[in-house]
DSSP file (Angstrom, degrees, kcal/mol; ACC not computed):
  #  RESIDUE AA STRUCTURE BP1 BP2  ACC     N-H-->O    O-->H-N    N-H-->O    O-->H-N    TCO  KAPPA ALPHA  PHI   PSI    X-CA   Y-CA   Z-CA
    1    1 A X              0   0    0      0, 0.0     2,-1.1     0, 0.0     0, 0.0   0.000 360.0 360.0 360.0 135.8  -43.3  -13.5  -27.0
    2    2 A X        -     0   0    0      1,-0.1     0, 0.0     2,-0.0     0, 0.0  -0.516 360.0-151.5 -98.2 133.6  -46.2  -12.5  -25.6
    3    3 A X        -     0   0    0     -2,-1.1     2,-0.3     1,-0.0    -1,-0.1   0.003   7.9-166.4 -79.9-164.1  -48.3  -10.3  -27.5
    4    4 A X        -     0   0    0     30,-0.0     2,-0.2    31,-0.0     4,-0.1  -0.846  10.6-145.4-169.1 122.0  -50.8   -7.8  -26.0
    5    5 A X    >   -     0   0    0     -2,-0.3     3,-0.8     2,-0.1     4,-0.4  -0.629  40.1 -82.6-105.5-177.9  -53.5   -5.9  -27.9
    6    6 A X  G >  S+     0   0    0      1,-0.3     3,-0.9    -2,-0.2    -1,-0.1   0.663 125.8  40.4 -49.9 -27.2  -54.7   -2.3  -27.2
    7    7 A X  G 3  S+     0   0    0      1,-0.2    -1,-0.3     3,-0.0    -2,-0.1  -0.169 105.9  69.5 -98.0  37.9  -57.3   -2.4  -24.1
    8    8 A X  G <  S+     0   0    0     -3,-0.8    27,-1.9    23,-0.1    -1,-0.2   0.357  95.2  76.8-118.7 -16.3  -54.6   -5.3  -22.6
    9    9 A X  E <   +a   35   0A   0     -3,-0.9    27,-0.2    -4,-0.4     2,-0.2  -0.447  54.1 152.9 -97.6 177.8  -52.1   -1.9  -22.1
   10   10 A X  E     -a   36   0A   0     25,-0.9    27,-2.0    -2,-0.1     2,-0.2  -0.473  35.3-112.0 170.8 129.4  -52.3    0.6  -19.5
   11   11 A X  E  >  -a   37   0A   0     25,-0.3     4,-1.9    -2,-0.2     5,-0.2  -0.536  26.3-116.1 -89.5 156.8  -49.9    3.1  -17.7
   12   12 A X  H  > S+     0   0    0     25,-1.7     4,-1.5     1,-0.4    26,-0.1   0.663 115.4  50.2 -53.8 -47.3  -48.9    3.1  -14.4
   13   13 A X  H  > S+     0   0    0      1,-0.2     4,-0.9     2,-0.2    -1,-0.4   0.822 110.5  49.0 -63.9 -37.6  -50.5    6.5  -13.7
   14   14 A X  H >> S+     0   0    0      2,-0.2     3,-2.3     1,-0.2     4,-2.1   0.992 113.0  51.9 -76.7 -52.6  -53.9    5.4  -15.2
   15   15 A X  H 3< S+     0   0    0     -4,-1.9    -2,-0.2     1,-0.3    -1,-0.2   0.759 109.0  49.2 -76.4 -22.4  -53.7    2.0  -12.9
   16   16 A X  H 3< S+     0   0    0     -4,-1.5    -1,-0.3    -5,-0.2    -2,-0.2   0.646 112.8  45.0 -84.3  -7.4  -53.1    3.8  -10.0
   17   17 A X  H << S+     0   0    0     -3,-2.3     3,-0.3    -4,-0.9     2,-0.2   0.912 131.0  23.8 -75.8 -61.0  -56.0    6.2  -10.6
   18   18 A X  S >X S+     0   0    0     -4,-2.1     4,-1.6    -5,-0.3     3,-0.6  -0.204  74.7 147.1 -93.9  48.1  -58.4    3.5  -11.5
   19   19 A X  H 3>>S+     0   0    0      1,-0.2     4,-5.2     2,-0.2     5,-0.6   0.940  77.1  37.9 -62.5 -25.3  -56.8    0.7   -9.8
   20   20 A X  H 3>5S+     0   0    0      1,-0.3     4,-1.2    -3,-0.3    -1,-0.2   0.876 111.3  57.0 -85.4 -10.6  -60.3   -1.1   -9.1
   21   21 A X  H <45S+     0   0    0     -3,-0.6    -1,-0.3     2,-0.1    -2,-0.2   0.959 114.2  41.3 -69.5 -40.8  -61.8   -0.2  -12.2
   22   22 A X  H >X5S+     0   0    0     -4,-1.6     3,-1.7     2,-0.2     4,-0.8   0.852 112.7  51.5 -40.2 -66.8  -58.7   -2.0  -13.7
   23   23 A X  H 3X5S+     0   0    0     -4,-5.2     4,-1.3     1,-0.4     5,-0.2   0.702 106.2  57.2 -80.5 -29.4  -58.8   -4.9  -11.3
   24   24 A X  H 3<<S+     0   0    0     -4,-1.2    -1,-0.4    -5,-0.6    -2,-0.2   0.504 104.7  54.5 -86.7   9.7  -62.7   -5.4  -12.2
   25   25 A X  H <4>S+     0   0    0     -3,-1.7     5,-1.4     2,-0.1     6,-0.7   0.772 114.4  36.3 -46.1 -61.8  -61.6   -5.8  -16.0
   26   26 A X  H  <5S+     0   0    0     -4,-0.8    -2,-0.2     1,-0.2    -3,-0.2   0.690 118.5  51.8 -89.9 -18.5  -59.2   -8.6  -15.4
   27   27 A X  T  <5S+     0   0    0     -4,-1.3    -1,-0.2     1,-0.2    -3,-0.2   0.958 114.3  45.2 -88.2 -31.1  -61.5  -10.2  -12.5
   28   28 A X  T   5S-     0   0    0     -5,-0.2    -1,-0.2    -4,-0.2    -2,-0.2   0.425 116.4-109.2 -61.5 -22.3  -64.5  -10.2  -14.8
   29   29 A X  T   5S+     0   0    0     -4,-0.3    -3,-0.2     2,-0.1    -4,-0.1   0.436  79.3 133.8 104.9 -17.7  -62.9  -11.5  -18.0
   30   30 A X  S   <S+     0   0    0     -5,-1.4     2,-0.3    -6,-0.1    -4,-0.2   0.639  85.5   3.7 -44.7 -27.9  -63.2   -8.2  -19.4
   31   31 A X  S    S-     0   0    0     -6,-0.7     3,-0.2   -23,-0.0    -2,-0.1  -0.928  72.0-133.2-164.8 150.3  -59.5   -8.7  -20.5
   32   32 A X  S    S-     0   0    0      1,-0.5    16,-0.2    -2,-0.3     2,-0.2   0.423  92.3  -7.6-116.7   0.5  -57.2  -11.9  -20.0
   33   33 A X        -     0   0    0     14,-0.1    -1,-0.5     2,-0.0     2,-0.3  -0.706  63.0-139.9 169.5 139.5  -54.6  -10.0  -18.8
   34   34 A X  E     - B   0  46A   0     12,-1.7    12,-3.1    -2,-0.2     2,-0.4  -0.958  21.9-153.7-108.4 133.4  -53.4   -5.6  -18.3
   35   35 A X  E     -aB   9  45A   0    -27,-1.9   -25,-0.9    -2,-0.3     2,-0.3  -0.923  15.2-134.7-132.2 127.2  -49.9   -5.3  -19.1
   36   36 A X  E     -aB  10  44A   0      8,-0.8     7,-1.0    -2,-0.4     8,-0.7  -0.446  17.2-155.6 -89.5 140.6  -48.5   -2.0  -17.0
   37   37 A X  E     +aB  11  42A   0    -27,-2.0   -25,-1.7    -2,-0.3     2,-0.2  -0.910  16.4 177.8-124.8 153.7  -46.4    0.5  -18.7
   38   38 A X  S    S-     0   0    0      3,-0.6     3,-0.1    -2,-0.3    -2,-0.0  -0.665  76.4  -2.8-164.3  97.1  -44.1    2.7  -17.2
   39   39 A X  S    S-     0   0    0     -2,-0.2     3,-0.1     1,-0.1   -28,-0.0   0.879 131.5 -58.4  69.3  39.7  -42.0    5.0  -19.5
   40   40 A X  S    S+     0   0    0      1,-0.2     2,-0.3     0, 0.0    -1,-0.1   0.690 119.7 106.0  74.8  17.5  -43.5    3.5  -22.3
   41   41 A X  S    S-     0   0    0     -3,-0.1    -3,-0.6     0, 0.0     2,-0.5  -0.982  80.2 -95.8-142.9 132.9  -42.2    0.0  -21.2
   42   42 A X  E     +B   37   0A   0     -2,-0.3    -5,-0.3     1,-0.2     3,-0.1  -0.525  42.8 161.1 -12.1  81.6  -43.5   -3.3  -19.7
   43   43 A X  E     -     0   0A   0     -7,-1.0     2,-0.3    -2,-0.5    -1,-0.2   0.248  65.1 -43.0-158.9 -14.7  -42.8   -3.0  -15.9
   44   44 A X  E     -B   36   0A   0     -8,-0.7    -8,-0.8     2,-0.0     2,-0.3  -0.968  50.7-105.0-168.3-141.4  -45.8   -6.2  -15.1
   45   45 A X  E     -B   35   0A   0     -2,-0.3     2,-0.6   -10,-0.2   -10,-0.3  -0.989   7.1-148.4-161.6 135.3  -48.6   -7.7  -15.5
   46   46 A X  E     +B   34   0A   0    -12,-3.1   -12,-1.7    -2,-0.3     2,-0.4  -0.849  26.0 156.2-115.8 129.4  -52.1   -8.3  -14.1
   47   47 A X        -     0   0    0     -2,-0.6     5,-0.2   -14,-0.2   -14,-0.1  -0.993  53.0 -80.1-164.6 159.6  -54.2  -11.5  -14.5
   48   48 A X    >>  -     0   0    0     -2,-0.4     3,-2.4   -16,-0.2     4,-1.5  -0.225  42.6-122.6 -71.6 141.9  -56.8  -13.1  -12.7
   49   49 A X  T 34 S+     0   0    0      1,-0.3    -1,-0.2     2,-0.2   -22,-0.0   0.460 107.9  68.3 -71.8  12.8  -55.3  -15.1   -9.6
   50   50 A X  T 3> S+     0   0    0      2,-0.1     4,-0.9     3,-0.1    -1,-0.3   0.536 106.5  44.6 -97.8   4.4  -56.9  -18.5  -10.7
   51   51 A X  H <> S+     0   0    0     -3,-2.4     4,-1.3     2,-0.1    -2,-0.2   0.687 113.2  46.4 -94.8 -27.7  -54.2  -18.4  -13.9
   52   52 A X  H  < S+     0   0    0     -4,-1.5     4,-0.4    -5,-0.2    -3,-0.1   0.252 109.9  51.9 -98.8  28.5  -51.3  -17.3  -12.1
   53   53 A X  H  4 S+     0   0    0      2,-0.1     4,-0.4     3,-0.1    -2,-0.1   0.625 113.4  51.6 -91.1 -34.4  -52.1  -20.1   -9.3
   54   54 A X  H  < S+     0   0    0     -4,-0.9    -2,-0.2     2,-0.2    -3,-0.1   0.908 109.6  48.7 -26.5 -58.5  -52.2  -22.2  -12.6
   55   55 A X  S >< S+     0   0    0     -4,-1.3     3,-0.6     1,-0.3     4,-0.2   0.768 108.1  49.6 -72.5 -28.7  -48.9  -20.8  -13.5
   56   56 A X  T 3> S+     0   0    0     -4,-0.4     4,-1.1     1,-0.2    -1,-0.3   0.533 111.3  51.4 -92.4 -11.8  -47.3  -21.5  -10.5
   57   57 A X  T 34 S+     0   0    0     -4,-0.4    -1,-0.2     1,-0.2    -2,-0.2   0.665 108.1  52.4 -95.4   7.3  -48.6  -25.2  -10.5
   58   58 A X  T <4 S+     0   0    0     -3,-0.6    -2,-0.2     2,-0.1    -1,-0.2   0.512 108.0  46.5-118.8  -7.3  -47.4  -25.6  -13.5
   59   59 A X  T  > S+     0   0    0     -4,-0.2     4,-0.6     2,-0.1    -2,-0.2   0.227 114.0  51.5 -78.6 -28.7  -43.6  -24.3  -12.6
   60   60 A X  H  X S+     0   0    0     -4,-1.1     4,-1.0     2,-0.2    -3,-0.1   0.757 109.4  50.7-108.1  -9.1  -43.6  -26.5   -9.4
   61   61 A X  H  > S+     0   0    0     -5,-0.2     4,-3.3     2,-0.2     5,-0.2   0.840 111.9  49.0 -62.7 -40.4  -44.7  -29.6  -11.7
   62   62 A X  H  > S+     0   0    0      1,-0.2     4,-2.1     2,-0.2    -2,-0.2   0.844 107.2  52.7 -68.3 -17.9  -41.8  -28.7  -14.1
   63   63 A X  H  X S+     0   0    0     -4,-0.6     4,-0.7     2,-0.1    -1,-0.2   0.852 104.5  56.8 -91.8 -12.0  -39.7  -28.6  -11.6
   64   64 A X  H  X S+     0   0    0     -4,-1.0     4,-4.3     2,-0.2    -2,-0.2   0.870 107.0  50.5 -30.3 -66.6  -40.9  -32.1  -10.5
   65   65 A X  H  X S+     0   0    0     -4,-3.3     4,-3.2     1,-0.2     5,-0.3   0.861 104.4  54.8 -57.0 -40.7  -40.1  -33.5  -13.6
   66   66 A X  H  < S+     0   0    0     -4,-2.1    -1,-0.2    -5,-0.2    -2,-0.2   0.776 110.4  46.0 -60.5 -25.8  -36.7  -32.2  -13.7
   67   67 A X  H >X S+     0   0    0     -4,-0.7     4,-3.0     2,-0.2     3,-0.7   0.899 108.8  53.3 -73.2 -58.1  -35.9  -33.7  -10.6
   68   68 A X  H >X S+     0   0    0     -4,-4.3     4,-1.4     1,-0.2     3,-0.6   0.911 113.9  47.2 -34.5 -55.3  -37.6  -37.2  -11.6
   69   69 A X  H 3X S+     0   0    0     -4,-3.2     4,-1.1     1,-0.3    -1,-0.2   0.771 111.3  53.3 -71.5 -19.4  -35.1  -37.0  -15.0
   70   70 A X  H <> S+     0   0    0     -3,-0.7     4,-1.8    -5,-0.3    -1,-0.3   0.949 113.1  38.3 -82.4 -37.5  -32.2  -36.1  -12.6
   71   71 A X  H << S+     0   0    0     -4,-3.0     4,-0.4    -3,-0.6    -2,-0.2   0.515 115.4  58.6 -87.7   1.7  -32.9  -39.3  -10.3
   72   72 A X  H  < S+     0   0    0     -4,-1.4    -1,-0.2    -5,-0.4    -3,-0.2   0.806 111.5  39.0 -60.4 -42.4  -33.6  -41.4  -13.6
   73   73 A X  H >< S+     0   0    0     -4,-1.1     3,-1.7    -5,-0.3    -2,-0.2   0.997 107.6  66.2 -85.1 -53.4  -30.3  -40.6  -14.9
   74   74 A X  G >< S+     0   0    0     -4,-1.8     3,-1.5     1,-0.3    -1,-0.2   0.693 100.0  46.9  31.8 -80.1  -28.9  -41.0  -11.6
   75   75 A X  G 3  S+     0   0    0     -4,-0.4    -1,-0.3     1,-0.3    -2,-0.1  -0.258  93.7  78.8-105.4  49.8  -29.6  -44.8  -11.3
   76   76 A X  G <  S+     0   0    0     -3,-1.7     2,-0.7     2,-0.1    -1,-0.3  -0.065  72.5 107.2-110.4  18.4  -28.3  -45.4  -14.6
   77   77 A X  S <  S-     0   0    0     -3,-1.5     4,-0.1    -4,-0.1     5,-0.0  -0.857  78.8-113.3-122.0 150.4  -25.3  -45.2  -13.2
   78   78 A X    >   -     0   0    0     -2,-0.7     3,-2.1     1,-0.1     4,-0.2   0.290  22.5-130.4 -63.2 126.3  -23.1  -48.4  -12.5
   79   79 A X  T 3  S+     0   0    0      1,-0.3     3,-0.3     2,-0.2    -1,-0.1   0.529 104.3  64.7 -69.1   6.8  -22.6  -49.1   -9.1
   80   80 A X  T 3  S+     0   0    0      1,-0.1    -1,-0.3     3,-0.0    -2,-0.1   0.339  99.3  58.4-111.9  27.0  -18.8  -49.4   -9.3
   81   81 A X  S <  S+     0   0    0     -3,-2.1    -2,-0.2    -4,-0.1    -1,-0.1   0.328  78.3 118.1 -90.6  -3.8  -18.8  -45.5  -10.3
   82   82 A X  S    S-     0   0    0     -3,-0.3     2,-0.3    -4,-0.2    -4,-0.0  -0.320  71.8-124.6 -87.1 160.8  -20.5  -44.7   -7.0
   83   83 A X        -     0   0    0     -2,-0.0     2,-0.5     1,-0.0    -1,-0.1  -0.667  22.0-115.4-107.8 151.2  -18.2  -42.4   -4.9
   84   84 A X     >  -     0   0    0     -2,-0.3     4,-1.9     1,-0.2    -1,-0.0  -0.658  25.4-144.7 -79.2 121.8  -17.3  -44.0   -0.7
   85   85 A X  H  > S+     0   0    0     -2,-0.5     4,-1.4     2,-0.2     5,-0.2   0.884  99.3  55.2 -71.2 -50.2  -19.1  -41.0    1.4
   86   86 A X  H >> S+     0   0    0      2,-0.2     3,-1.5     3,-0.1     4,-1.0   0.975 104.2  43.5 -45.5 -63.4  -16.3  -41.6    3.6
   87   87 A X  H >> S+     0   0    0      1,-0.2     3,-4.9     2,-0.2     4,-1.3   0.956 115.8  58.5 -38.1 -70.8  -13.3  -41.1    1.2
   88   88 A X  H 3< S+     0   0    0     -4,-1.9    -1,-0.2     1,-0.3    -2,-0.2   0.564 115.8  31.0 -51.0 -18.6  -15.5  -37.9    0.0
   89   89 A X  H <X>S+     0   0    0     -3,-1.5     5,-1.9    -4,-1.4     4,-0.5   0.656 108.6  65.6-103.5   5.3  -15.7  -36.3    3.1
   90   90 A X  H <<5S+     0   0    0     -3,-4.9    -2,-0.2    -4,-1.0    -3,-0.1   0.761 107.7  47.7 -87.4 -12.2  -12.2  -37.7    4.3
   91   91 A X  T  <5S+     0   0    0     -4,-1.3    -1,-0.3     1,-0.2    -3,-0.1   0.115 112.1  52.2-123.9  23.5  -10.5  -35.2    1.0
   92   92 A X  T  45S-     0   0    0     -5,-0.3    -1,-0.2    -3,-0.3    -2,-0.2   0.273 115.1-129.0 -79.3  -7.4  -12.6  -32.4    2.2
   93   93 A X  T  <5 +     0   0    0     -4,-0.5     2,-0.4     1,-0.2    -3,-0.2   0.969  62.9 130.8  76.1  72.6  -11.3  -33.0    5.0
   94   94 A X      < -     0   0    0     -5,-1.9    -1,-0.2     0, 0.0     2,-0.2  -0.434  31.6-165.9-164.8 168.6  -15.0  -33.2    6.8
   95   95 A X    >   -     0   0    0     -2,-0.4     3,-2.6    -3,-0.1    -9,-0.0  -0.450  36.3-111.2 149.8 160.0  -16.7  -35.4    9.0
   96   96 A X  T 3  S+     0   0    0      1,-0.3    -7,-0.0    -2,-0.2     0, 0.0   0.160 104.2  67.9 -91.4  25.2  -19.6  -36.1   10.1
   97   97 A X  T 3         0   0    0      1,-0.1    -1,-0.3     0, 0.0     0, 0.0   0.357 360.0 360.0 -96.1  13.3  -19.0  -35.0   13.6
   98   98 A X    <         0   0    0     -3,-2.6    -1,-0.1     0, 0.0    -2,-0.1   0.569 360.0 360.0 -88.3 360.0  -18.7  -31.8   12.7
């Protein structure tokens, strides 16, 4: 969970008054990240865009990995378990001129 201390909060109405006062907190360092309230509840988050370009490079590497561990496991398996592509589409009733 992530925590958040008191100058990290700020409602929705205050971020729309002062949005650039806000946005020059989190782009300056002032703050590592403003967590938006709305009804007294979480509703996002603001953080400088070289950490969420981080975050998303660090979501399309996990999803890298997951794939590698899926085509490891993959080719551990025995080649007289591998399924005829023909047969498999011939009881779907498929083919590949369609």
């Amino acid at each position: 969970m992530v925590v958040y201390s008191q100058n990290e909060l700020v409602s929705s109405t205050d971020i729309s008054k002062q949005f650039g006062h806000y946005l020059s907190h989190v782009s300056n360092g002032m703050v590592e990240k403003l967590a938006i309230l709305k009804n007294n509840k979480i509703e996002a988050v603001m953080i400088p865009t070289a950490i969420y370009e981080s975050l998303i490079n660090l979501l399309d590497e996990k999803e890298d990995i997951e794939i590698l561990k899926t085509i490891e496991k993959r080719l551990e398996t025995p080649k007289k378990d591998y399924l005829d592509g023909n047969e498999v589409l011939k009881e779907l009733n498929l083919s590949l001129d369609d």
